[in-house]
N, C-alpha and C positions, 0 to 999 in steps of 0.2 A: 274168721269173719262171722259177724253173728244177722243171722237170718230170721225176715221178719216173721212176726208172724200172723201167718194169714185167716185165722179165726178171729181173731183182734180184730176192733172195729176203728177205724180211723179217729186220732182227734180234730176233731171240727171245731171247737169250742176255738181255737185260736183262728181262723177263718171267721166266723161267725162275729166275732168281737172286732176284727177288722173291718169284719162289712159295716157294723153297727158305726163305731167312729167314724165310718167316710161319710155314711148317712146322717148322721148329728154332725158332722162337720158341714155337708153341703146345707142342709138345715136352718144352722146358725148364720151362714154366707148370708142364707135366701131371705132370713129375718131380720140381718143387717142389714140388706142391699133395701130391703121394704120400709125398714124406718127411716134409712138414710132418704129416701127417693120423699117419704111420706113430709122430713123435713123441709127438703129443697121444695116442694111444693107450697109449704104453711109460709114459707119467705117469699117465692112469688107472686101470693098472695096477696101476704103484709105488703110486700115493695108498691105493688099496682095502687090496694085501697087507702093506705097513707095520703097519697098526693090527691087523688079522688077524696075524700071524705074532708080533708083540708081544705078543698076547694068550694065545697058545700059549705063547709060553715063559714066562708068569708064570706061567701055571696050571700049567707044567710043572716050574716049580722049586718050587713049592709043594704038593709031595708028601710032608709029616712029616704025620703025624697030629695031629689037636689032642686035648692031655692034658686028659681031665677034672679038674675044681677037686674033686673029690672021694679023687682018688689020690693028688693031691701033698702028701708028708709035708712036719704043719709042725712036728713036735717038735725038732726043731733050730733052730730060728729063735730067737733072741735074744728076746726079751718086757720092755720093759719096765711095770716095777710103779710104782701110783701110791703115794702117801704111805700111804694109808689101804688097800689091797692088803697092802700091807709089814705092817702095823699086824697086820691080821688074819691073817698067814700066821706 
């Protein structure tokens, strides 16, 4: 059986490279989890200011005034007469 030997210094370099992977693994998690969260944010957003900014510009091209049925002339409008109208006029 062969015995170690104990001047030899341990290899760490496999250790070391495992720590590094778990740390660039958690890393990459952490910069997925950040863009993902940073998207769902930019669409609750967009979802809110759509229907708000829609709403603005209706009400914004809807700036004539409404004509009272009182002002608008109807002596030009065409009329038709019934039989018995005719009869009497």
């Amino acid at each position: 059986m062969l015995k170690p030997d104990l001047n030899q210094e341990p290899d760490l370099s496999k250790n070391e490279n495992q720590k590094e992977k778990i740390e660039m693994k958690k890393d990459s998690i952490s910069a997925g989890l950040f863009i993902a969260i940073g998207f769902l944010c930019v669409a609750i957003v967009i979802a809110v200011l759509i229907p708000v900014v829609r709403d603005v510009i209706n009400d914004a091209d809807d700036n004539r005034p409404a004509i009272p049925a009182a002002s608008i002339n109807v002596t030009n409008t065409p009329t038709i007469l019934s039989h018995f109208e005719e009869e009497a006029a």
